[in-house]
N, C-alpha and C positions, 0 to 999 in steps of 0.2 A: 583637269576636271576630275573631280570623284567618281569612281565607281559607281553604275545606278543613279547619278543625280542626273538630270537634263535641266539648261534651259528656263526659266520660265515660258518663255511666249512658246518655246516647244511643248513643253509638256499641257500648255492648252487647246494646242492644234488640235491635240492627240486627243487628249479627252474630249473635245467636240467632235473630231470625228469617232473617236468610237459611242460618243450617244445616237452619233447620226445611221451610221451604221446598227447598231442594236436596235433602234426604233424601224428602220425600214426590214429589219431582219424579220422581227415580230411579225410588226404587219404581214410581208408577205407571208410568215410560217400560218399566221391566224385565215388567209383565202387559199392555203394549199390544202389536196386532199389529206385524209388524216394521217396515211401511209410515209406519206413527202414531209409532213409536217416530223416526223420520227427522222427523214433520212436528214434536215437541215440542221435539226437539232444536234444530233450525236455521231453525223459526220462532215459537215459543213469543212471540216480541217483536213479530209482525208485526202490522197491525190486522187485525180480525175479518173481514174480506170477504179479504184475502188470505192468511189460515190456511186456510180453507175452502177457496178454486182451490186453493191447494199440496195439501191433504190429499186432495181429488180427483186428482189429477195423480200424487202417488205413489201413490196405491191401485191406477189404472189399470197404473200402470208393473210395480208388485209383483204386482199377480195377472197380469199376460200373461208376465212372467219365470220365477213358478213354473209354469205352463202349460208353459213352454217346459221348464223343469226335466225336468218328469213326461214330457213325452214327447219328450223328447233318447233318442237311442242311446248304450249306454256305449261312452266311443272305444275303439278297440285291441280286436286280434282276440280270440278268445274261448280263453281257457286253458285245453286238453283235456288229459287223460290216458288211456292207453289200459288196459284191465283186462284179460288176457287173451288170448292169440294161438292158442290152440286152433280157434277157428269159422274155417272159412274165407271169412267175409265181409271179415276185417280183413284181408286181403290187398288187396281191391278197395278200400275206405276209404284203406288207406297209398296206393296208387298213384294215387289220384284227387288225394290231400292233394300226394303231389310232382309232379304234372301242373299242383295249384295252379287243379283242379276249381273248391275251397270257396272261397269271400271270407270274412276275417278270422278265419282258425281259426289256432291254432298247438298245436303236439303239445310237452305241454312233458315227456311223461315217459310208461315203459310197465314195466307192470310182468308178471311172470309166474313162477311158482315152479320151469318148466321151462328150465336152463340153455341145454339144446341148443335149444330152438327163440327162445328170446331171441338166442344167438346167430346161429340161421338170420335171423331176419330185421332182425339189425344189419347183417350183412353185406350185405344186397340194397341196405338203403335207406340205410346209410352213417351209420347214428345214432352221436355223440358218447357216452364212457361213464356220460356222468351222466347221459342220459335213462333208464339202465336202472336195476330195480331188478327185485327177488325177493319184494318183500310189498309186497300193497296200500296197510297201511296208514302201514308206514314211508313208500314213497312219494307219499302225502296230505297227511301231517305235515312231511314236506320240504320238498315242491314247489307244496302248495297249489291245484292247480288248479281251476278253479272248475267243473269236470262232470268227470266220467268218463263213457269209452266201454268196454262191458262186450262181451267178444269170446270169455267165455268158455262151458264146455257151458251151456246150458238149467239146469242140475243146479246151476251154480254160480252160478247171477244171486240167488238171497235171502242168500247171503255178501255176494256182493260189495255189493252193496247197503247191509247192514245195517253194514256196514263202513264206507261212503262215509257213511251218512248219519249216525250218531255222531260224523263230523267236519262233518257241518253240510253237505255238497257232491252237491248233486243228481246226476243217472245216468240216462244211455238208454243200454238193453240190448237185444241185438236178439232180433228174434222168435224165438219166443211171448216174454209176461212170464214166466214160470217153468212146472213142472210139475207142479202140482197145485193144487188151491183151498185147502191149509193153508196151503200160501210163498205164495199171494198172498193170502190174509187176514193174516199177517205182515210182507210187504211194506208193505201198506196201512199198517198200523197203524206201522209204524216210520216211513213217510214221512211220516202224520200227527204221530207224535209228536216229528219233528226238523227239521218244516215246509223240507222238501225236495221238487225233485218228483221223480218216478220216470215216464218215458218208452220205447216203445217203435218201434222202429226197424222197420218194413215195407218193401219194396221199391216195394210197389205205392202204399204213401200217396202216394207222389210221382208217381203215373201223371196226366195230366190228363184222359186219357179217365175214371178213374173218378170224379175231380170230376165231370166235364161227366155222366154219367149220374148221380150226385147231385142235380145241378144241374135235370135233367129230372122226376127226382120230385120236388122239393122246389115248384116252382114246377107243380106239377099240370098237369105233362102227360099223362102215362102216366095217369094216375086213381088211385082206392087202388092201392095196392100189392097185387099179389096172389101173385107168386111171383118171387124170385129162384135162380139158379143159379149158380155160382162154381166156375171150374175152374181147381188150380192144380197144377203139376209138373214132371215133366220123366223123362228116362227111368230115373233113379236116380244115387244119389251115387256106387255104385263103376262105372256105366258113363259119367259123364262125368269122370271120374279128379278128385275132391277129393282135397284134401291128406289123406296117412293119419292125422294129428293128428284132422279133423273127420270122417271115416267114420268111427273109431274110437269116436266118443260120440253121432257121428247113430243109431248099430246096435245103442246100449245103452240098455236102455230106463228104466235108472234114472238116467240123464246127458239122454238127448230124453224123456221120457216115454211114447214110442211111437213107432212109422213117420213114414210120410208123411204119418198121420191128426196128428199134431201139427207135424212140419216144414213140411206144407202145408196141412193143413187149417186151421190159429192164421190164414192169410190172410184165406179163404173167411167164418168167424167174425170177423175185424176187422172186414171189410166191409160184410156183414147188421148187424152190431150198429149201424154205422156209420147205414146205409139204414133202420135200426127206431128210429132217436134213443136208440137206449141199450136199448130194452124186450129182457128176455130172454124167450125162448121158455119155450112152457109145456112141451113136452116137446120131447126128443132122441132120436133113434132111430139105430144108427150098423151098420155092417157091417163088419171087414175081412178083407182078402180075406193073401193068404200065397201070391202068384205063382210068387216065385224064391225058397224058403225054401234054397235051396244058398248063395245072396247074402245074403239077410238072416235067418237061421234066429231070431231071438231078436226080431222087431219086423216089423208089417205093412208091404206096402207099398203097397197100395192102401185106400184107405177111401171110404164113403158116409154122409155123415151128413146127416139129415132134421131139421129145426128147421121147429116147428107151433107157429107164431101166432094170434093169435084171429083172424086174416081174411086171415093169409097163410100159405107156407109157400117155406121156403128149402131150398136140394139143393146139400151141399158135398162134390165131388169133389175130393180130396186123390190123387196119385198116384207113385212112383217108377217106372211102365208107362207112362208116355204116347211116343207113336213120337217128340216133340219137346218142347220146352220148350214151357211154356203161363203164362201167367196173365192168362186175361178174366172175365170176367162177364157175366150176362143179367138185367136188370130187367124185370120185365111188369107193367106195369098195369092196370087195368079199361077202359084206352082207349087204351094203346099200350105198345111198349116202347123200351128200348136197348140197347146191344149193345159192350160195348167192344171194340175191334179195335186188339190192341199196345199200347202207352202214350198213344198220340196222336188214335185217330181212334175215331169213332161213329159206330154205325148206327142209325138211327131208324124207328121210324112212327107215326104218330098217327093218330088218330079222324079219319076223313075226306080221310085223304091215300090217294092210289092203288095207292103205291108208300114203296116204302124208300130210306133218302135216307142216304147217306154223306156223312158231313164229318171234316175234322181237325178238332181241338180247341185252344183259345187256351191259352197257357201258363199255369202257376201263378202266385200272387203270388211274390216275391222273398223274400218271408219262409218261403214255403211251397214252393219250387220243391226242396228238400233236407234232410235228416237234421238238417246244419250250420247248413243257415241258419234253419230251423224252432225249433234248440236255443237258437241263437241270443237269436230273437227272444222266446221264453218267460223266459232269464235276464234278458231286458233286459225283461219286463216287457209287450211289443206285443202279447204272445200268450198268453191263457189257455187250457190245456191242460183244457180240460172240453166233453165229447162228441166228440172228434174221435178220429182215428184212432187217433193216439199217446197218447192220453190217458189216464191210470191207470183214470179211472172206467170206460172204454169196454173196458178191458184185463181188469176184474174178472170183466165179462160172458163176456171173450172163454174165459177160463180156466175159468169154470162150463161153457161148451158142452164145450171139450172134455174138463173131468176129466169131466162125464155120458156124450159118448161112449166113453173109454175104457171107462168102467161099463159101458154100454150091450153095449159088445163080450164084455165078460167076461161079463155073466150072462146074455144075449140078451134082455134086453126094453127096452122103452122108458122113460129116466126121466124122470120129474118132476121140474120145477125148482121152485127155494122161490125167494123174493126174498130180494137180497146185498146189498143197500143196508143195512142195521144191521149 
């Protein structure tokens, strides 16, 4: 016999078994993990004691790479689009983004159905004319951004929303979440059903003094909790001259839902709900008041709302009257309390101390230090928005307090709340 020849009927064994074998080889490489799929491939030949160190080796290598995977940042800033130029926060937002405030944001598009004020603030900030557009949703479909920033009335955040989230693209809207408990049992439900999240924007989440008094009850200092206060305002919108675009829908009460008691009071409420983990009060009790009805003839401007907890009880002064701008807080515990002072510092005392002791407060995390960089961190995944300030769930509550105090106000009693979790 020659060298290298075999057989006929052998050499079709052979080649039948080796299709049989390469075919079952596949398959199984194609239901192994990815790691094993590497060790059948390129050592399949090796002996048994050096299949085993290889297949060790890549296992280790594959699971610390998907690790890394999971908790990589997506590179490149975060594609925002703007909803709305009506509120006049998105004023402060634009000028913070061209100062170049934010780390890795970019404005890829803004949209609004009012020409002239699209045009007001193309001109300021110098935008190119394809950032603009006149519909939300054509500019979604275009430009694709992966969030929106919603800048418009209170009145129009369950639109905008329900809009964004039909295209799959998450949304923080700034304070309150909406006006009433229908649009936010709505909201809820839409943003469940298009697994998007829906955020809201406070000024004060980013304070670190109200961390650090967080921070004091949560680690039982203060004792239970037994009473908070929450003061937030300023002397009114047409005396510190807002743009007439946003007094025009602050003053209407089908666009804010009410006064001060919803433009300030949605604070006071983020906060308490914040400092109770989520529990809503059993009842609400609210008052407001009609100072300057020459200035705001169709909406309060001052309110007081009472939230009674089973072993505590919270006092939310909402105000367009205050001589200055405000926004602190006071926690009291069964053995001490805290006191915020501006954004930065606290006041403290505890059980056994003699006196009150003032300190600044440490920065936020970098995640958490901004609107942007908070937004950030949620679409990349660092950050689950459950319990916290900006978070839907903590936002449901926040909306039950105050659609009860408006109640509250209209028929003058105290209401009862049901539980909103179903």
């Amino acid at each position: 016999m020659v060298r290298g020849k075999q057989p006929k009927g052998q050499t079709d064994g052979r080649k039948a078994w080796f299709k049989r074998t390469l075919r079952g080889t596949l398959l199984s490489v194609g239901r192994q993990p990815l790691y094993n799929r590497f060790a059948i491939v390129f050592c399949w030949r090796l002996p048994m004691p050096f299949r085993v160190l290889f297949r060790v080796f890549l296992l280790a290598l594959f699971t610390a790479g998907s690790l890394s995977a999971q908790l990589a940042v997506v590179p490149g800033p975060v594609r925002v689009a703007v909803v709305g130029l009506e509120h006049g926060h998105v004023d402060g937002f634009l000028e913070a983004l061209k100062q170049n405030y934010f780390n890795e944001v970019q404005l890829v598009a803004v949209s609004d159905p009012d020409s002239a004020l699209l045009a007001k603030y193309q001109k300021k900030f110098g935008w190119p004319d394809y950032l603009i557009f006149h519909s939300e949703a054509e500019m979604i479909d275009k430009i694709k951004p992966q969030a929106i920033l919603v800048y418009t009335p209170v009145g129009g955040h369950r639109a905008a929303i329900e809009i964004a989230a039909e295209r799959g693209v998450s949304v923080m809207v700034e304070k309150p979440l909406t006006i009433s408990m229908d649009d936010a049992r709505a909201i809820r439900a839409t943003a469940e059903a298009h697994h998007i999240q829906v955020l809201v924007n406070y000024e004060t989440t980013w304070y670190p003094s109200n961390r650090a008094a967080y921070d004091e009850a949560q680690r039982g200092s203060l004792g239970p909790l037994r009473r908070i206060v929450v003061h937030d305002g300023h002397q009114g919108p047409a005396e510190i001259g807002v743009q007439p675009e946003f007094l025009k829908w602050l003053t209407d009460p089908a666009q804010n839902g009410a006064g001060a008691m919803y433009d300030f009071g949605c604070y006071g409420a983020d906060l308490v709900t914040w400092l109770m983990h989520g529990e809503a009060p059993l009842t609400v009790t609210a008052v407001a008041n009609h100072d300057k009805p020459d200035k705001y003839p169709r909406v309060d401007d001052d309110a007081t709302i009472v939230l009674q907890y089973p072993q505590a009880q919270a006092v939310i002064q909402a105000s367009w009257n205050w001589p200055f701008g405000r926004k602190d807080m006071e926690v009291y515990g069964a053995t001490g309390y805290a006191i915020t002072v501006a954004s930065d510092h606290l006041r403290t005392r505890h059980e056994h101390e003699s006196q009150e002791q003032t300190q600044s407060v440490s920065s936020l995390p970098d995640a958490e230090k901004d609107s942007i960089s908070y937004l950030r961190a949620v679409l990349n995944g660092k950050i689950t928005p459950r319990g916290d300030l900006s978070s839907l769930d903590t936002n449901m509550v926040v909306m039950q307090i105050l659609d009860a105090a408006r109640e509250s106000v209209r028929t003058g009693k105290t209401i009862h709340l049901t539980n909103i979790a179903q």
